[in-house]
C-alpha positions in Angstrom: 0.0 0.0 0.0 1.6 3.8 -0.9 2.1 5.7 2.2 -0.2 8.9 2.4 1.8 12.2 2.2 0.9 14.8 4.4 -0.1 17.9 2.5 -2.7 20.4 3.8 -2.3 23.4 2.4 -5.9 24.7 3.1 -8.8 24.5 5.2 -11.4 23.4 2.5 -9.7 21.5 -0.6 -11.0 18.0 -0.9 -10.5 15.3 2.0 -8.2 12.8 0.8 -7.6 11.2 4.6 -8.4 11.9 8.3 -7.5 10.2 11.7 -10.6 10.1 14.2 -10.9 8.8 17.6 -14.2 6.9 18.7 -14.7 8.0 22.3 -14.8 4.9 24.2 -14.4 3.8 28.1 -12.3 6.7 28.7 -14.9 8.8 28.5 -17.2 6.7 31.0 -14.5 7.2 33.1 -15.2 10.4 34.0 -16.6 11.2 37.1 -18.2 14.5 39.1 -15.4 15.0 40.7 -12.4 14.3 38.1 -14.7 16.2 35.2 -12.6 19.8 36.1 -9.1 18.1 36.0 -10.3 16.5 32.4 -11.4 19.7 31.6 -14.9 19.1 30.9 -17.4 21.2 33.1 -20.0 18.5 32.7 -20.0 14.7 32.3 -21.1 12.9 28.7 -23.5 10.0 28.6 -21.4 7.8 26.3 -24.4 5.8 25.1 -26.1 9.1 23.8 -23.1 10.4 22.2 -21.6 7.4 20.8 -24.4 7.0 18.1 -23.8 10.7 17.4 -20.1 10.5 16.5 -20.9 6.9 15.0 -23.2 9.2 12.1 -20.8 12.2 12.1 -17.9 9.2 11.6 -20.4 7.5 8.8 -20.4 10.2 7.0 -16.3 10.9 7.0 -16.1 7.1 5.9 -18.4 7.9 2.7 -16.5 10.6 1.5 -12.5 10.1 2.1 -10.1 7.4 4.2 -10.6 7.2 8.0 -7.9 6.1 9.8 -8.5 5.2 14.0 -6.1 6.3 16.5 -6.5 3.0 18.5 -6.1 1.0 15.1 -2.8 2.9 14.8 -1.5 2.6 17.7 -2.5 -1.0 18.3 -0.5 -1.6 14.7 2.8 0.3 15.8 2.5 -1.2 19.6 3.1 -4.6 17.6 6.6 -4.2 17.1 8.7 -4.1 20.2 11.1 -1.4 19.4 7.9 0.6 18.6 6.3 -0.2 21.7 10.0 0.8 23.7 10.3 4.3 22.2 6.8 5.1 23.0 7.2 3.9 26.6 10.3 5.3 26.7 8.7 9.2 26.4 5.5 8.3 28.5 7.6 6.5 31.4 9.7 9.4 32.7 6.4 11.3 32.3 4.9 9.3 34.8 7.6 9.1 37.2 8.4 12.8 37.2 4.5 12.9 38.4 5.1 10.1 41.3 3.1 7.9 39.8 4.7 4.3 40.2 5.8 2.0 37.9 3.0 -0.3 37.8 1.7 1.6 34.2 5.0 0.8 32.4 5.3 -2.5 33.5 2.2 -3.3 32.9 2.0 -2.0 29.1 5.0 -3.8 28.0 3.3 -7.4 28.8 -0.1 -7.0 27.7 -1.1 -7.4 24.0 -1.0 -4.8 21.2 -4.5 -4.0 21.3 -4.7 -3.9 25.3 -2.1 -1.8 25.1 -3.4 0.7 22.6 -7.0 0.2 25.0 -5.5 1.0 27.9 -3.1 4.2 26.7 -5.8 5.6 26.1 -8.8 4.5 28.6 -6.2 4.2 31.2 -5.0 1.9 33.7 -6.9 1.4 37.4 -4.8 1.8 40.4 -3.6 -1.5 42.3 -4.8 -1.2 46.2 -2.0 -3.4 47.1 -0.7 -1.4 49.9 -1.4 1.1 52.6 -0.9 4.5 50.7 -2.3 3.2 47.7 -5.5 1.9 49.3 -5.9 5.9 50.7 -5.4 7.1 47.9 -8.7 8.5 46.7 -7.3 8.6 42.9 -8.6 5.5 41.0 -5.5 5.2 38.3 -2.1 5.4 37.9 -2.3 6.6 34.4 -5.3 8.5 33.8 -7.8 8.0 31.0 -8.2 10.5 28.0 -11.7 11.5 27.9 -10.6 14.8 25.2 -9.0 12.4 22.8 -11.8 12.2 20.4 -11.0 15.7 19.8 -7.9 14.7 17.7 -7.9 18.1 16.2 -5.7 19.2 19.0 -3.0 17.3 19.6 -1.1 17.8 16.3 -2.0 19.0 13.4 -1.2 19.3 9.5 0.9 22.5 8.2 1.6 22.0 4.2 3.6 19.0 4.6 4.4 18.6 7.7 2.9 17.7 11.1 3.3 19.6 13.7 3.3 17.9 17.3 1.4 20.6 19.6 2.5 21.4 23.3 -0.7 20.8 25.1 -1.6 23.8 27.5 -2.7 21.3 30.5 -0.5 18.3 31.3 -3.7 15.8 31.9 -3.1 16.3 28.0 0.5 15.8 27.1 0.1 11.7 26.5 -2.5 12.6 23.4 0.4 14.3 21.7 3.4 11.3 22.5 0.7 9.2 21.0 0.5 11.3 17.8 4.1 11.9 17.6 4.7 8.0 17.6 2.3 7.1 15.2 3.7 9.9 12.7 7.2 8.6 13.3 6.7 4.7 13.0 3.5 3.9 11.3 3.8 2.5 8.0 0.6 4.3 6.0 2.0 7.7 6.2 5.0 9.4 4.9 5.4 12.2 7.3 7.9 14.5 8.5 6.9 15.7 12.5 8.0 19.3 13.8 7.6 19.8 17.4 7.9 23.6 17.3 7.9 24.6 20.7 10.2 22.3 21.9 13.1 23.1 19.1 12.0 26.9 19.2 10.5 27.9 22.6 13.5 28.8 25.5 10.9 30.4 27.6 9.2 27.4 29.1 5.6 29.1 28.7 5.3 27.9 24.7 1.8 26.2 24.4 0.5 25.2 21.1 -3.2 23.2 20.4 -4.4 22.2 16.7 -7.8 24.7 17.0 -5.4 27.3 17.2 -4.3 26.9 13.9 -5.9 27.0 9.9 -4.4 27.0 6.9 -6.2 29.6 4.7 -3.9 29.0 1.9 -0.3 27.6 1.5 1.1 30.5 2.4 -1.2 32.2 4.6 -1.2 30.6 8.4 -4.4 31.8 10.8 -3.5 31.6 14.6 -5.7 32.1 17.7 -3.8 33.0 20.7 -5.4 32.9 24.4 -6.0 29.7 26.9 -4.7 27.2 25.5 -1.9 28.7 22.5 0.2 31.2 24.4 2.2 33.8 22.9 5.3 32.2 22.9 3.8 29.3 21.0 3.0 31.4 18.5 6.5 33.0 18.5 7.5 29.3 18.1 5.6 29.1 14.8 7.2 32.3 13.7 10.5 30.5 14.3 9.8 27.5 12.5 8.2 29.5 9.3 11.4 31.8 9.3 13.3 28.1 8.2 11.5 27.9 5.0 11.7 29.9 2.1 9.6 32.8 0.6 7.2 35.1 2.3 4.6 33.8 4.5 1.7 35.8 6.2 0.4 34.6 10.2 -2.6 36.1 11.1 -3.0 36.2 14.9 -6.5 36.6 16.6 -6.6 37.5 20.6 -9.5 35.3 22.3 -10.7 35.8 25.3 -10.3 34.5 28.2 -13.9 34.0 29.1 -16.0 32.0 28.4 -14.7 28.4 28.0 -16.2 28.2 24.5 -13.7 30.2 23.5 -11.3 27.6 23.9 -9.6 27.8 20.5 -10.2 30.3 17.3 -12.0 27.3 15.6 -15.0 28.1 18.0 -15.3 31.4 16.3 -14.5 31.2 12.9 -14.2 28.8 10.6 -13.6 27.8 6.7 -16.7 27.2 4.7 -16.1 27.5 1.1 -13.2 29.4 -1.2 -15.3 32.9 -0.9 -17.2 32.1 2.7 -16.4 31.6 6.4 -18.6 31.0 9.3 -17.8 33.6 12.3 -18.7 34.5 15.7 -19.6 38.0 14.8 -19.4 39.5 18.5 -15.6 38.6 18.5 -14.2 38.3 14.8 -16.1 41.9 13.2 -17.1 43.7 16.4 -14.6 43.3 19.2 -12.3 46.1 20.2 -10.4 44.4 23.1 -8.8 41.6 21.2 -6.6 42.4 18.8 -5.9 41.2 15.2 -2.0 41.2 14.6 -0.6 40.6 11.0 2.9 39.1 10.7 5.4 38.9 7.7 7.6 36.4 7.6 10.0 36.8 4.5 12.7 33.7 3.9 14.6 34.0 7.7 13.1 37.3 9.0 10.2 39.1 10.1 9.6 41.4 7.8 6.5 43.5 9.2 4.5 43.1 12.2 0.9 45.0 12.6 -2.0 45.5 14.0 -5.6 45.1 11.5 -8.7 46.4 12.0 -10.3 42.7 12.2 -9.5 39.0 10.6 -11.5 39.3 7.2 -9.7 42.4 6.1 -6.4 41.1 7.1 -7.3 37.9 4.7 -8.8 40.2 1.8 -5.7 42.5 1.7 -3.8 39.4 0.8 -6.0 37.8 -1.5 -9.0 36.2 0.6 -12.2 38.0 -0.4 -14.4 35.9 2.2 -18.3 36.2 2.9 -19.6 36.0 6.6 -21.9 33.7 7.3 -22.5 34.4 11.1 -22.6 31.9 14.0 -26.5 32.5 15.5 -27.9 34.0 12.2 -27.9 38.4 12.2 -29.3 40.7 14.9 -29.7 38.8 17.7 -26.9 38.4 20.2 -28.3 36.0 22.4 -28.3 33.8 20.1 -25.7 34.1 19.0 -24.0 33.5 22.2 -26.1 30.4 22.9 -25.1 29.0 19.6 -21.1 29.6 19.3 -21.4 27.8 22.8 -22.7 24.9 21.3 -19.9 24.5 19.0 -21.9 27.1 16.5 -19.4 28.2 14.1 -17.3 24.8 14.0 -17.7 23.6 10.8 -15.3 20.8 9.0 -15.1 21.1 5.0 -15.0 18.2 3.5 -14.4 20.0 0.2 -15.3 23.6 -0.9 -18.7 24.1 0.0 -19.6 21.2 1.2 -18.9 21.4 5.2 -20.3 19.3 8.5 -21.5 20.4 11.5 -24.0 20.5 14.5 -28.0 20.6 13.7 -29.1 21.6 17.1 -27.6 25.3 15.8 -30.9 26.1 14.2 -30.5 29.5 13.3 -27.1 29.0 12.3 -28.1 26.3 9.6 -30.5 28.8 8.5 -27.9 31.3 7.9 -26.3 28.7 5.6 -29.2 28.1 3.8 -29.8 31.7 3.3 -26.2 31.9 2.0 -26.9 28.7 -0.4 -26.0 25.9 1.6 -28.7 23.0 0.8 -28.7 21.2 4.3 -28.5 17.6 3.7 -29.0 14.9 6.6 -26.0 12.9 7.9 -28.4 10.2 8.4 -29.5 10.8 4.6 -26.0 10.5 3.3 -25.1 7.6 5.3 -28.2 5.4 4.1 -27.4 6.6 1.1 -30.7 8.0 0.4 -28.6 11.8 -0.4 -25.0 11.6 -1.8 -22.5 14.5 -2.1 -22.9 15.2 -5.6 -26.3 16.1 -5.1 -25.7 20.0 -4.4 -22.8 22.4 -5.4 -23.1 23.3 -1.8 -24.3 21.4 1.4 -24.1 21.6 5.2 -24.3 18.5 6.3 -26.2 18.5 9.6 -25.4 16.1 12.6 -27.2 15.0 16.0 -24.8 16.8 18.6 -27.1 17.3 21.9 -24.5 15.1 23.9 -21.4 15.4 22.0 -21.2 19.1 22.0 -21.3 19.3 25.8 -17.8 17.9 25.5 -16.9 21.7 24.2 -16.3 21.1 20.5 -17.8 20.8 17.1 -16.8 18.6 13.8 -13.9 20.4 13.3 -12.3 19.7 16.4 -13.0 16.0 16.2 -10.7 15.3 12.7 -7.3 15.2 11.8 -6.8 16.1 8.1 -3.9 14.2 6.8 -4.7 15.6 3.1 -6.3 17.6 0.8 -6.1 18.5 -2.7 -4.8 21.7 -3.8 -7.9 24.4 -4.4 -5.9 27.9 -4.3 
């Protein structure tokens, strides 16, 4: 089989692979009282939101290849050396954190795919003596209830992938597991960069995949706020000053509060080569968080500046885009309620032709009203509607119970691909 070569050099050419994650037990595994420290605010129902992802996942699977984390890493866990240099970044990990060394030990016997389970659902805590049977924490390696959100853990630039730095530690493992199967599994030719760790000397350099979009090859959009600190973003600068030419990073402050602003892919989003979906409140309107333009010409900064908002910075370089706004126009409210629920996180599939929540009614309306037919992802799946069917489609998901996990389509893909549209 030919290895798949990363190239992404946009947010909307045509899906030519993806990696997923199907939330499992790790997800069950969350409790009341360990929801804040795997930063959830709320508990998901995994037997209301697994038939959700399995029709958001159907329809991924009828349009472009789907590889499985777990699959991955139960096919790289296989071969012993494999299995070694994984353990080998994980264990010190662990011990640095006083956790014992029952995790290690215990991964090295079982079987590939208990292995790859129990990575990621993680491993229960042996009671076998006095301070462990006090111990109110249940495991000694922790389960990774945000790993179906494998938008954030690395993420494709042109032809590389870039291995993020993960602004909360409960998070770090997601991105070892990334960085191994990149570096030792045998469908895909890639090339990793872990940017803040060659570039960052501060210590504060944080990096997460709905930080960054590709508008075009040469045109990088950032957010910057919880979870992608400055320095992270200075680590980006670093690495684009190694290639040639000029590139453009647009930087968008977020705020701080509230947690739905998480990452600028809650906000604004890709739809087509002329339209984006925004968060109006925050990408046309706000005059606290600032829009910062850097040029980055062969192995210098070139100019720095500030712009009035995002959509100007893109059109003076090219990008004419059309708002579609998160919530529909007017109302505020609801547009707060709906960029909350994931609103303005849409995933292209190819230009025009995006993915996203249902339960953002007036949101889907706005893409109707922009010329978006909205198309069932129950209907594609059965094959009763097929994407050829419109020029333009959102296709509409069930999302009551995965959204309250605090991300949207978008967030839950890994583009490994796309053809070239610009």
């Amino acid at each position: 089989m030919d290895k798949l070569a990363i190239k992404v050099n946009s947010e909307i050419g045509k899906l030519k692979g993806v990696i997923v994650h199907t939330p499992g037990a790790e997800v069950e595994n969350m409790t009341p009282e360990n929801a804040e420290r795997a930063l959830y605010s709320d508990i998901l129902n995994l037997s209301v939101a697994l038939p959700e992802y399995n029709q958001f996942l159907g329809v991924l699977k009828k349009h472009t290849q789907v590889f499985e984390v777990k699959d991955l890493l139960k096919d790289i866990l296989q071969n012993n050396e494999n299995r070694l240099f994984l353990l080998d970044k994980l264990c010190p990990q662990n011990r640095q954190r006083s956790l014992s060394d029952e995790a290690c030990d215990k991964l090295l016997e079982l079987s590939p795919m208990k292995a790859a389970s129990l990575l990621i659902e993680g491993i229960p805590m042996v009671k076998n003596n006095l301070t462990r049977f006090l111990d109110n924490e249940r495991y000694c390696m922790h389960p990774l209830p945000n790993f179906f959100f494998t938008r954030d853990a690395s993420f494709s630039m042109n032809d590389k992938v870039m291995i993020s730095k993960m602004a909360n530690a409960v998070r770090d493992r997601e991105a070892l597991i990334m960085e191994a199967i990149f570096q030792k599994h045998p469908s895909f030719k890639a090339a990793t960069v872990d940017p803040v760790a060659q570039f960052d000397h501060t210590g504060k350099g944080t990096i997460e995949g709905g930080d960054v979009l590709i508008a075009r090859e040469d045109i990088i959009v950032m957010g910057t706020g919880l979870r992608t600190s400055t320095q992270g973003v200075d680590s980006i600068i670093e690495f684009l000053k190694t290639k040639p030419g000029v590139k453009h990073l647009l930087i968008q402050e977020l705020p701080v509060t509230p947690e739905s602003f998480i990452h600028l892919d809650m906000t604004f989003t890709f739809l087509d080569k002329n339209q984006c979906m925004i968060y109006e409140p925050l990408i046309l309107d706000s005059n606290k968080h600032l829009t910062i333009h850097i040029t980055i010409d062969g192995n210098k900064v070139s100019r720095i500046r500030e712009e009035k908002n995002l959509l100007l910075s893109l059109k003076s370089l090219g990008m004419d885009l059309e708002p579609v706004v998160c919530g529909g126009n007017n109302d505020h409210y609801v547009m707060e309620r709906e960029q909350w629920q994931s609103g303005a996180n849409f995933f292209a599939l190819e230009p025009g032709k995006v993915i996203g929540y249902e339960r953002n009614v007036r949101t889907v309306e706005a893409m109707y009203q922009h010329g978006y037919e909205i198309v069932t992802a129950a209907d594609i799946v059965s094959g009763k509607a097929s994407f050829t069917d419109h020029k333009k489609m959102v296709i509409t998901i069930k999302g009551n119970e995965l959204s309250r996990g605090g991300g949207g389509a978008r967030c839950m893909t890994m583009p490994l691909s796309r053809e070239d549209v610009f």
